[in-house]
C-alpha positions as CSV (number, residue, x, y, z in Angstrom):
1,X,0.0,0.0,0.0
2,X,3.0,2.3,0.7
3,X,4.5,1.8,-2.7
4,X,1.0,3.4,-4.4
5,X,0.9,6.1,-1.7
6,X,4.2,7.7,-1.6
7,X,4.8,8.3,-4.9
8,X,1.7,9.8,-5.2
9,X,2.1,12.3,-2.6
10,X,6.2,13.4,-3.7
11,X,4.6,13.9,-7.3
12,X,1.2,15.6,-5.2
13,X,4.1,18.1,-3.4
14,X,5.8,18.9,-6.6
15,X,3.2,19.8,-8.4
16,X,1.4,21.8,-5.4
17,X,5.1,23.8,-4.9
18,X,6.5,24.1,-8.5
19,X,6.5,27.7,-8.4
20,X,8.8,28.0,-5.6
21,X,10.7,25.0,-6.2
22,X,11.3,26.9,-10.1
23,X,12.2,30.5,-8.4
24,X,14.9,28.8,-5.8
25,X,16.2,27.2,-8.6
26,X,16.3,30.2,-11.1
27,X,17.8,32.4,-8.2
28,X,20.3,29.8,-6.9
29,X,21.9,28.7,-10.3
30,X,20.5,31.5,-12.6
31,X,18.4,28.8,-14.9
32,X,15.1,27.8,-16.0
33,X,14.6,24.4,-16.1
34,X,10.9,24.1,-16.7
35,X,11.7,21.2,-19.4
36,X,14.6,19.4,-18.0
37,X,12.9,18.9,-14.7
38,X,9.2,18.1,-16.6
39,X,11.3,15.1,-18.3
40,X,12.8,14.1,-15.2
41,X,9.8,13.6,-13.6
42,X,8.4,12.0,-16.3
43,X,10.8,9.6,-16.6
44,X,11.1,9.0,-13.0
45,X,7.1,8.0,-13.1
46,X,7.4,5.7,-16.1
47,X,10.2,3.9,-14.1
48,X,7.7,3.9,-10.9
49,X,4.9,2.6,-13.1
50,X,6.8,0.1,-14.8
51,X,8.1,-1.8,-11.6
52,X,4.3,-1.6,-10.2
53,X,3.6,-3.3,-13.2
54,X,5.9,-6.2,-13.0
């Protein structure tokens, strides 16, 4: 039950604080990474969905 419920929430926080997770960023290391971080997580959820699977 775990394995359904903690991704869910990590992906639930992300998407709840991607504003300020995108300004520390951009103010830390002077960068946008909008794109490299969307295909992170995308990939990183395929991977996730993929081992439920199996």
């Amino acid at each position: 039950m775990l394995k359904f419920i903690i991704p869910a929430v990590i992906v639930f926080l992300i998407v709840l604080y991607w504003e300020k997770i995108n300004d520390f960023i951009h103010k830390k290391f002077n960068i946008r990474i909008n794109y490299i971080f969307a295909s992170i997580v995308a990939v990183i959820l395929l991977v996730i969905l993929t081992l439920l699977y199996f």
